[in-house]
N, C-alpha and C positions, 0 to 999 in steps of 0.2 A: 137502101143499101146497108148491108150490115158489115161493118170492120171493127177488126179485132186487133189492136194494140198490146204489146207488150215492152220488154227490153232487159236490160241486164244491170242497170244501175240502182234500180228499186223502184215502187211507186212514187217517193217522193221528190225521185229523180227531175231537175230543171228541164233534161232533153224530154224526159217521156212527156211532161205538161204542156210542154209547146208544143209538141206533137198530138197531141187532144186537141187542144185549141186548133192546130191546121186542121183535122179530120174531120172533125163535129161537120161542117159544112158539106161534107159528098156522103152522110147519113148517119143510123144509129152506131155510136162506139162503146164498141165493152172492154175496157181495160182487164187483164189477169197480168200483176207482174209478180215480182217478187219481193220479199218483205226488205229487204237490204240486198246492197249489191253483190250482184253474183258476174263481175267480170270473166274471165279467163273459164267458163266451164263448158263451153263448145256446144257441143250435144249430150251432155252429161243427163243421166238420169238419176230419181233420188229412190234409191231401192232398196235401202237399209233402215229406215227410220218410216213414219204415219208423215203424209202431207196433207197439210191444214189448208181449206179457202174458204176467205171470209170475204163477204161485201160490204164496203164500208159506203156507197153511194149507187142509188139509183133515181135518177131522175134525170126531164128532161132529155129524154134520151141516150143518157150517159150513166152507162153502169162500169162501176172501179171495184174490182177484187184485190185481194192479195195473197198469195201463198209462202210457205216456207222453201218453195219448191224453187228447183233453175228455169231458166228459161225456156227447155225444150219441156219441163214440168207444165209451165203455165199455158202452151200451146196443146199438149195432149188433155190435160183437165179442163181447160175451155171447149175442146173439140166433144170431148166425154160428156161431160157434166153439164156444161151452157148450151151449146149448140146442137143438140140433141135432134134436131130435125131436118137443120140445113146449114149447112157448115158455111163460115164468111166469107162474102164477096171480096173480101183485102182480108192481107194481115201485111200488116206494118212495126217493124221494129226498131227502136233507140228513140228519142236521137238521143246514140252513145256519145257518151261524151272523151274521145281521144278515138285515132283511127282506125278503122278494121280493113285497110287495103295492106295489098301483097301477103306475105305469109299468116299475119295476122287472121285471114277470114277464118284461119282453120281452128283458131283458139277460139274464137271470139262468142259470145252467148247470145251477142245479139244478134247474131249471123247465124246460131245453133236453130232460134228460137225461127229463122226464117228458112232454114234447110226443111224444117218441120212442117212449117207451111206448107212448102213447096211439093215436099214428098205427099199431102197431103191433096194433091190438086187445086191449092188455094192461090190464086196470084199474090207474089209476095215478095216486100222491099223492106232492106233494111237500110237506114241511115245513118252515117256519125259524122262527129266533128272534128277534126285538129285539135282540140283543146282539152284538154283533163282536168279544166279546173271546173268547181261544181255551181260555181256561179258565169259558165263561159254564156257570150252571146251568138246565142242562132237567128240575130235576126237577118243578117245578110242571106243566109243557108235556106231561109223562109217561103219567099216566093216561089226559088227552084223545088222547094219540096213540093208545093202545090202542084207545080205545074210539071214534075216529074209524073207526080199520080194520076191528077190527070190525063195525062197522053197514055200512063200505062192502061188504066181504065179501060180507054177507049179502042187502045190495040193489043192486049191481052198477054200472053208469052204463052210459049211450048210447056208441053209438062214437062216436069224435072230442070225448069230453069227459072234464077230468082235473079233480083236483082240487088248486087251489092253498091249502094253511094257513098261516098265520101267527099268530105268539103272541106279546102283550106282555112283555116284561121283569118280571119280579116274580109279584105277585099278579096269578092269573084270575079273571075273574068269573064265565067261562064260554062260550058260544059263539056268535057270531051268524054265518048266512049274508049274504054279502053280494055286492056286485057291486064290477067294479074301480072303484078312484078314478080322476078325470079329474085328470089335472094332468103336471108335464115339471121337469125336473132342469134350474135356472138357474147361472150362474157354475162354471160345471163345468171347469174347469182354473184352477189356481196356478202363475203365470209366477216362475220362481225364476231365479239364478244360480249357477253351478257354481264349484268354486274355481280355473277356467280363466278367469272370466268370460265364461262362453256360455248363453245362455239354455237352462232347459228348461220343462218343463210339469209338474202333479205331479194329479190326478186329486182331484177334490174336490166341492165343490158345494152344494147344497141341492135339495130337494124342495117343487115349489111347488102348492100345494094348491088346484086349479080351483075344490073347490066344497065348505068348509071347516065351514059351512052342515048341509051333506046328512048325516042320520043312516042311512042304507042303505048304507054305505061300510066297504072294507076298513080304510081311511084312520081312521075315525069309530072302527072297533069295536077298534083297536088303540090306539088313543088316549085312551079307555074303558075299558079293562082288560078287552077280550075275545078272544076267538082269531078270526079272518074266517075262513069258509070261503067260497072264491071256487069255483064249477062255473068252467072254463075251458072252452073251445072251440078244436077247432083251424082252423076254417073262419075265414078270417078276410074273406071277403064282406061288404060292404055292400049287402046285400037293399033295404036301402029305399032305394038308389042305382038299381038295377038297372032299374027303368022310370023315371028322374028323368035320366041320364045320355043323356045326347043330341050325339053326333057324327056329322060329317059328312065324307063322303071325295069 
């Protein structure tokens, strides 16, 4: 089986190395990430500047690239460039380190880099953690990784649908599916001064909770001590718009 790794924190990122080490064992893995972290860049593409990939390991079944490029970069140049004959059985991405449930998936790179996948006919999961700090531990999150993949393996998904995980901090209780939370990121920039006296901005915020309420939530099941697993779609239609929408020219 061939799987394809990436993520959004960089190659020398703590989540993507534990996430090597689970994979190695359901077949050949070829890392493409990015040279440094590329949080918050979605599906961004890099179309102004030369993207560089280098491999810095093959062996063993394990081959590690890096580019200068994002993470929907590192799934299009794997798909281009590496896989040239038969595109990968998985593509797995993260494990990001802090979480990409509720509005979050729409930023997030390492959710860019699994849209990619997925648009691509590849079965594809991405994982992250509660934790943002660079030494966090996934090893409680570990097991469930394994045995996420494998079930999915085994029972496939539709085209156009990937699978978003996420995992509390600490102890699991265990697993609920779920649907995204509704809700939007308030106060999101800190107005500072520089020791020129010039204003700048520094990236911050909070996470405001639509519907705080609802227990069928990615929101709820991580708050809970469980792991969400969100089906994603990449259709992003409003069907029950579609005969309600009335323009006139």
């Amino acid at each position: 089986m061939e799987i394809l790794l990436t993520n959004d924190d960089g190659y020398q990122a703590k989540g993507l190395q534990t996430l090597i080490k689970l994979m190695r064992p359901f077949g050949k893995v070829t890392v493409v990430a990015p040279d440094g972290p590329r949080s918050g860049q979605s599906n961004a593409l890099t179309a102004t500047a030369p993207i560089r990939l280098r491999l810095l390991e093959d062996t063993d079944n394990l081959r590690i690239f890096t580019t200068n490029g994002t993470p929907t970069d590192c799934v299009k140049l794997a798909l281009n460039e590496i896989f040239t004959e038969k595109k990968p059985d998985l593509l797995v991405s993260g494990i990001n380190h802090g979480s990409n449930a509720a509005i979050n998936v729409i930023y997030s790179g390492t959710m860019g880099a699994v849209f990619e996948g997925c648009v691509n006919g590849i079965l594809s999961i991405g994982y992250s953690l509660c934790d943002h700090s660079l030494d966090a531990d996934f090893s409680d999150f570990e097991p469930y990784i394994t045995s996420i993949t494998r079930q999915m393996l085994a029972q496939g998904l539709p085209y156009g649908t990937c699978l978003n995980v996420n995992a509390p901090k600490g102890t699991i209780k265990g697993i609920k599916t779920a649907r995204q939370c509704e809700g939007h990121w308030a106060k999101e920039f800190d107005k500072r001064t520089d020791p020129h006296g010039k204003p700048y901005f520094w990236m911050t915020g909070y996470f405001h909770n639509h519907e705080p309420e609802a227990t069928d939530t990615d929101e709820w099941a991580l708050a809970n001590g469980y792991i969400s697993v969100v089906p994603t779609k990449m259709d992003m239609t409003d069907y029950n718009m579609l005969d309600k929408l009335k323009l006139e020219f």
